[in-house]
N, C-alpha and C positions, 0 to 999 in steps of 0.2 A: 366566847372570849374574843376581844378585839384581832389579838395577832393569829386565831384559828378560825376566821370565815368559812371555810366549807367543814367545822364540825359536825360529827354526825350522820355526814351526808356519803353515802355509796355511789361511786364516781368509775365507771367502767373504763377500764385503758384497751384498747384490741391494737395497738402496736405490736412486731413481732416481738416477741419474748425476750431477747438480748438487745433490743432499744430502746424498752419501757422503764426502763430503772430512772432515769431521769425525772420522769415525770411522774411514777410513782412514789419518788421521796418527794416532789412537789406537793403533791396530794396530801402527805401522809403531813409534812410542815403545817400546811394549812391546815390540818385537825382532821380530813376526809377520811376515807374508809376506800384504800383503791382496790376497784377487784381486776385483778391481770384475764381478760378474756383474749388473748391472740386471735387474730383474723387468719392471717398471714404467717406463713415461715419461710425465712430467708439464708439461699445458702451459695457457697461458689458456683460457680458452674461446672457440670460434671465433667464433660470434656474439655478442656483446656487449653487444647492444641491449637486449634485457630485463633481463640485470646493471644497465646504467646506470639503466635506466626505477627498478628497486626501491631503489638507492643513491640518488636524487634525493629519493624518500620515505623515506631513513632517518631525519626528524627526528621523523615517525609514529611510533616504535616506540618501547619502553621498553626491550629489550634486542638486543645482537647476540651471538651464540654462533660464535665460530671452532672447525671441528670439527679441527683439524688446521696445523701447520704449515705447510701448503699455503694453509691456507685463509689465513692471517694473511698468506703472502706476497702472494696474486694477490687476495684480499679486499683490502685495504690498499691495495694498487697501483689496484684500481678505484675505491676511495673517493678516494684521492688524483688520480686524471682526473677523477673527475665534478664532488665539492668544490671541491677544493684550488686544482685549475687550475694556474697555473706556480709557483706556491709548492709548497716541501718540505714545508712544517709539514703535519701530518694534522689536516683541521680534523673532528673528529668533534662530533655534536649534543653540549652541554653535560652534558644531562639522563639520555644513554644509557648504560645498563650495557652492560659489556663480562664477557663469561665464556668460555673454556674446556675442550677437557673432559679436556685434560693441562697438564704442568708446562711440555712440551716450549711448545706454542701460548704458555703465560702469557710462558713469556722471550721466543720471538721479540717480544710486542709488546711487553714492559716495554723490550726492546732499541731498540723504534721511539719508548719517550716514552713509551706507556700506560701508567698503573698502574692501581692499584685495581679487577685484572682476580681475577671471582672463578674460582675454579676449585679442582677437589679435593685434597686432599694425601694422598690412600690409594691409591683406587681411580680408575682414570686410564682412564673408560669413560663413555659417556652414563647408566650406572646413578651412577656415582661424583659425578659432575657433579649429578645429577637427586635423590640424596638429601641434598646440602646444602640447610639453611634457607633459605637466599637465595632458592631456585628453590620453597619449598612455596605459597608464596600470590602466585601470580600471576593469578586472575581479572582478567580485562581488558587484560590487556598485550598489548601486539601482540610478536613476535619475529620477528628473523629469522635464519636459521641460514645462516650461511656455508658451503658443503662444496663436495665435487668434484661428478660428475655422477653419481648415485646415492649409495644407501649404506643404512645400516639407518638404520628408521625411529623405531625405539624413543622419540631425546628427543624428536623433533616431537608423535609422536602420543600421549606422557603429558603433553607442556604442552598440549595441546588438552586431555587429559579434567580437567586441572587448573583449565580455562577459558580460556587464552590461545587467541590469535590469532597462525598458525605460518604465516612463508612462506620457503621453500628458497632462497636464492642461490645458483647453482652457477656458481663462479669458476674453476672447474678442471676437465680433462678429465684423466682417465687411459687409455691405451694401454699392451697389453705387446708390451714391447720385445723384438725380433727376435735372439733366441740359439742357439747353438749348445748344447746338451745335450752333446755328444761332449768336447767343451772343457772339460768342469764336470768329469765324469767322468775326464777324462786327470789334470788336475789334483792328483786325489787328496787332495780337503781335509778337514783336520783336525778344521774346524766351519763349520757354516754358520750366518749371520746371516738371521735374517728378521723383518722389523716390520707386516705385514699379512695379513690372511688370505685378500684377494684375489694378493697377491702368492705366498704359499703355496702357494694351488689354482693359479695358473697354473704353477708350477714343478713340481709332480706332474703335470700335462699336458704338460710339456714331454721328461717320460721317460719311455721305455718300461718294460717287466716287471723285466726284468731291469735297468735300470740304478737303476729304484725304489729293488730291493732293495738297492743296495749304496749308495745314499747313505741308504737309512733308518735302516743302524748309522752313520753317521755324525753328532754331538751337531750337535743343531739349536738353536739359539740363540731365541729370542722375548722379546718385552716387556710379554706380556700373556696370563693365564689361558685367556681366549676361542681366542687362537691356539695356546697348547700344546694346548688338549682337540682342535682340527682337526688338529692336527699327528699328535695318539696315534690321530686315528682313520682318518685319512691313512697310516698303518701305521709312524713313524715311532718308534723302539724307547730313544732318549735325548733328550728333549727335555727343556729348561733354562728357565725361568720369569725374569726380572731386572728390578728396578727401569725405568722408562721413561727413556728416551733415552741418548744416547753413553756419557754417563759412566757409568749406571745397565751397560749392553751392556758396555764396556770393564772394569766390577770382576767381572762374571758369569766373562767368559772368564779373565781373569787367577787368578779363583779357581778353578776347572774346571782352568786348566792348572796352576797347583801342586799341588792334590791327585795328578794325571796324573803329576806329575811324581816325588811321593810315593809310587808304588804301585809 
């Protein structure tokens, strides 16, 4: 059927569990068949003390950086305890820039009331982020980057040699989630979805030799350069490049499956 391109077709999502709904009714629109395999599970962070301690002093700083959706959820929710208090409103400092380093982070917060949040419109990477104007003259700013518990250091450590003053809030913890590999494989899917590159490495850890090789001709889905070049070197033999977030993921496979469908 015209308006159902991926019918038929078994389309694996491994976002965590309370992210995937999105993109699973995308799936399910276009006629696919989505199977929810989580990579990844994501939750607050457990101690929360030093979160609150650096949100108290968020009126110090001249910018905040949400590195991720994640971050704007459990970032926000903590501003919103420490600030806010029983009020909804997010009472953020007057003075403080807010930035980004995807489209995805910009709408969750424009969705919470932020605007005038900067962030890149090409390249949806701490390099994308870090060569807009906005970010070249920052001597003396203090910042703080929102993120999970690690991650690449890249933007911190170029706004320091820029001359800012960088401190990590980490408002999210990631864990991977407890899968069955033999389930993925029975399955026999069409395409798989993957949006990170620790999520990636842990699902090449999660198969054996031989089960590698037969979901590596399987078309693997990504939303970003970084993780196609792991993906090709990960041994993965059709890997797919797509605009960032659902909708960007939802035109990839729809396009992929009419050519498919073409040949």
């Amino acid at each position: 059927m015209a308006n159902q391109p991926l019918r038929g077709l078994t389309i694996v999502v491994t976002r965590p569990r309370d992210q995937a709904a999105q993109l699973v009714r995308g799936i399910e629109q276009a006629g696919g068949i989505p199977l929810l395999f989580p990579l990844l599970d994501i939750a607050a962070v457990q101690n929360s003390r030093e979160l609150q301690e650096q949100i108290s002093r968020l009126a110090q700083f001249d910018l905040a950086i949400f590195i991720s959706p994640n971050a704007v959820k459990y970032g926000i929710a903590a501003i919103q305890d420490v600030v806010s208090g029983a009020s909804n409103e997010i009472d953020l400092p007057p003075a403080l820039k807010i930035a980004t380093v995807g489209q995805g982070s910009a709408k969750a917060l424009r969705e919470l009331g932020i605007n005038n949040v900067i962030a890149p419109t090409e390249r949806f990477d701490s390099e994308g982020l870090l060569a807009l104007p906005q970010l070249q003259n920052v001597a003396g700013w203090r910042v703080m980057i929102f993120r999970g518990d690690g991650g690449r250091e890249l933007l911190g450590d170029t706004l320091k040699a820029r001359g800012a003053t960088v401190e990590y809030a980490a408002c999210y913890r990631r864990s991977k989630s407890q899968q069955d590999a033999g389930a993925l494989i029975a399955a026999m899917p069409d395409a798989i979805t993957v949006t990170s590159s620790e999520a990636l490495g842990y699902l090449r850890d999660l198969l054996d030799e031989s089960s590698r090789a037969r979901l590596a001709a399987v078309p693997l889905f990504v939303p970003h350069a970084r993780i196609a070049e792991l993906a090709c070197q990960l041994g993965w033999q059709h890997v797919k490049s797509m605009s960032s977030g659902d909708d960007g993921m939802i035109a990839a496979l729809v396009e992929w499956a009419e050519k498919k469908g073409s040949t």
